[in-house]
C-alpha positions, -999 to +999 in steps of 0.1 A: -639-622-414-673-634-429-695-612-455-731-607-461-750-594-489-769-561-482-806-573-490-799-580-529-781-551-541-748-569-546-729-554-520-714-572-494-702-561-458-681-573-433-697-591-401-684-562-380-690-523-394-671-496-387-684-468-368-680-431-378-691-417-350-664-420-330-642-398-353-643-365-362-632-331-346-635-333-310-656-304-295-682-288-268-713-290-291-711-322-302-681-351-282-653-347-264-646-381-268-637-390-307-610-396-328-585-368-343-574-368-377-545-395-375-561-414-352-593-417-370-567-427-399-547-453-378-584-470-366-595-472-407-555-485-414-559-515-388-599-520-396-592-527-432-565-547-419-586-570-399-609-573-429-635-547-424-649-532-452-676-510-445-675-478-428-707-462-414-709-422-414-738-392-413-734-358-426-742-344-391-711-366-369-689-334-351-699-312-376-694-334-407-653-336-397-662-374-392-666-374-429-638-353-437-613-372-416-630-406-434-620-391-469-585-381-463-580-413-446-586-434-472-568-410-495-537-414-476-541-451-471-543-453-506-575-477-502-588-488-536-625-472-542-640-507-546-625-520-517-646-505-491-683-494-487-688-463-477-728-451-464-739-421-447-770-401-438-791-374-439-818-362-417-802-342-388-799-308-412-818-278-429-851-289-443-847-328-429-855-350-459-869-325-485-863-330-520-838-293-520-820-307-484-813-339-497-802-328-528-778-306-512-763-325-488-756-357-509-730-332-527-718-320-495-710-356-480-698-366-519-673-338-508-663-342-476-661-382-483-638-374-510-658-398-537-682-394-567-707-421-549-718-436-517-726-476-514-752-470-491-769-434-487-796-437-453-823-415-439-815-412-404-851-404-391-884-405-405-894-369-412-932-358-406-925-325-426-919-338-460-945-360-482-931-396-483-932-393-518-912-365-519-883-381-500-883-412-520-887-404-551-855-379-546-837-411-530-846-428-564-832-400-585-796-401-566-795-439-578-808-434-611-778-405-614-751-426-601-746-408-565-759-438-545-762-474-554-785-488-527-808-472-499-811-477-463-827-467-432-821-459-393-850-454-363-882-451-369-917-468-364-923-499-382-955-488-398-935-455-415-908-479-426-934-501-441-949-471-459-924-456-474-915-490-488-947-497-501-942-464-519-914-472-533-926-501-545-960-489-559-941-459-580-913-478-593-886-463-573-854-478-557-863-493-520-850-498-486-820-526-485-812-524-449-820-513-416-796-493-391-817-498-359-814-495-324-808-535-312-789-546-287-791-573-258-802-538-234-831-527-264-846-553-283-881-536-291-877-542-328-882-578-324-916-572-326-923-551-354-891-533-369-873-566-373-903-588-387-907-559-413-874-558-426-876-598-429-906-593-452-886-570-472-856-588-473-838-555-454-807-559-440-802-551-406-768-536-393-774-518-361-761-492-337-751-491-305-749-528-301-729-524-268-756-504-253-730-476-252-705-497-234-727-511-212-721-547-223-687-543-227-679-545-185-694-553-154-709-526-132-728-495-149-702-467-160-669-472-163-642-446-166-636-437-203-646-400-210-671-416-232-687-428-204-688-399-181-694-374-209-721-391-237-752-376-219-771-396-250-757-430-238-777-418-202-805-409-217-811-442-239-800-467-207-802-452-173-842-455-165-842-494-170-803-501-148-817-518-121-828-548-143-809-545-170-776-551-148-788-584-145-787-592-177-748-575-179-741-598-155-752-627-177-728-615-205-700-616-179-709-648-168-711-660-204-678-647-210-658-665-187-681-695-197-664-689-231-632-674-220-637-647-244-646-609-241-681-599-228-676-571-263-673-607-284-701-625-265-729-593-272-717-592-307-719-626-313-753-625-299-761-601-324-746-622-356-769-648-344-794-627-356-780-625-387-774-585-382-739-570-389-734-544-359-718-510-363-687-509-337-676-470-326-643-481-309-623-453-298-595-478-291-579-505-314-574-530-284-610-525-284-617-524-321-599-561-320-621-573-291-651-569-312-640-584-342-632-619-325-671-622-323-669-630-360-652-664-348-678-668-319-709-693-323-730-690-293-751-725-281-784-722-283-788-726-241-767-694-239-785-673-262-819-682-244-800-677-209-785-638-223-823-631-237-841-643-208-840-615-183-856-591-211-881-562-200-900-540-223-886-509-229-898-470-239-888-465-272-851-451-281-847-440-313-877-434-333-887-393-335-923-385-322-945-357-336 
């Protein structure tokens, strides 16, 4: 497994990133589809083992059992604090990204987590309610006290990312290190201004959903996982653009046999190529040891041109409008 910094903070990550999504308490209002307790703990047992550090969370996953299950797995696997790299997020609650909601629910994951500190604390949408200033200067304060060491971001337009890092930087307080953005070989619209921004900034980028939602992981459209017939957010993100973006599915499969590998391994890799890390939600650890092969996978420059050629502008996933 191969490591990058996260912009310059220090803190180093695994290639592949582990998903919290996919764990927590399965239920009607949120998915029907995640990990229970021990097998949330069995996925983070054979992750670590594979030599993934860094698990990915938010306070709002099934309730905030995603974090809970995270905590007492690590607990019982008897993982050493400094040994793994733990980030959530908070958006998705009472009062969005106040200075009183944040406030209150860095404690609240802190608990859940089971740990005095978070690597990575992220906002997981821009929030038109609260001043920017507001929002980061309480970011700063949780890494002046010791909660959080570094600060990160998830969907939003590139122009609010750019000003709340100019904030930051005009006021002294900590900034942005990385990026958790929509990017995939299905949604690629941050190539033109998310992407270039984070560049400038030296921002790491580690984003979700790089399978499309399992999309790229098989040929065809839907497959028969109760992920697939049940994620009504995966439908909403992928459906409107299937007619051409089968095409391009088609091209990972092709690639795949090309490089008698995975078509999991051959989007991944795709995505290393741009120097991201991607945030796998495997519900299975046969899958879970699909995607970390990618880490071993250099894709030629002709195939990388061949899996992006096919590429149509899409509406926007991800950011929240007004």
């Amino acid at each position: 497994m191969n490591y990058k910094e996260i912009g310059s903070t220090g803190i180093r990550i695994s290639d592949i990133c582990l998903g919290g999504m996919s764990f927590g308490k399965r239920s009607d209002e949120y998915y029907q589809w995640t990990l229970e307790e021990k097998e949330t703990e069995e996925m983070i047992a054979h992750a670590f083992e594979l030599g993934i550090n860094f698990i990915d969370t938010a306070n709002q996953y099934s309730g905030g059992t995603s974090e809970e299950y995270i905590g007492k797995a690590l607990k019982r696997l008897d993982i050493p604090r400094d040994q793994v790299v733990l980030a959530s997020k908070v958006y998705f609650n009472e009062g969005k990204l106040s200075r009183a909601a944040i406030l209150r629910e860095i404690d609240g994951t802190l608990e859940r987590l089971g740990t005095d500190y978070l690597d990575l604390y992220q906002i997981h949408r821009f929030d038109y309610d609260t001043p920017i200033e507001e929002t980061m200067e309480t970011l700063d304060s949780l890494v002046k006290a010791g909660k959080v060491r570094a600060l990160g971001a998830s969907s939003m337009y590139a122009y609010q990312f750019h000003n709340m890092q100019i904030c930051a930087l005009q006021n002294g307080w900590t900034m942005f290190s990385a990026m958790q953005n929509h990017y995939n070989l299905l949604y690629r619209e941050d190539e033109r201004e998310m992407i270039p921004v984070c560049r400038q900034y030296n921002v790491s980028l580690i984003p979700y959903s790089p399978l499309a939602g399992g999309h790229l992981a098989h040929t065809g459209w839907t497959s028969d996982s109760l992920r697939s017939q049940s994620d009504k957010t995966i439908r909403r993100r992928y459906d409107h653009a299937m007619e051409n973006d089968l095409k391009i599915v088609e091209r990972v499969s092709e690639t795949a046999l090309k490089y008698h590998v995975s078509m999991s391994e051959v989007a991944l890799a795709w995505l290393l190529s741009k120097g991201a890390s991607p945030i796998v939600g495997a519900t299975k650890i046969s899958h879970f040891d699909e995607a970390v092969k990618a880490a071993d996978l250099t894709l030629a420059e002709e195939d990388i041109r061949y899996l992006e050629e096919l590429y149509l502008p899409h509406p926007l996933k991800g950011p929240v409008a007004r």
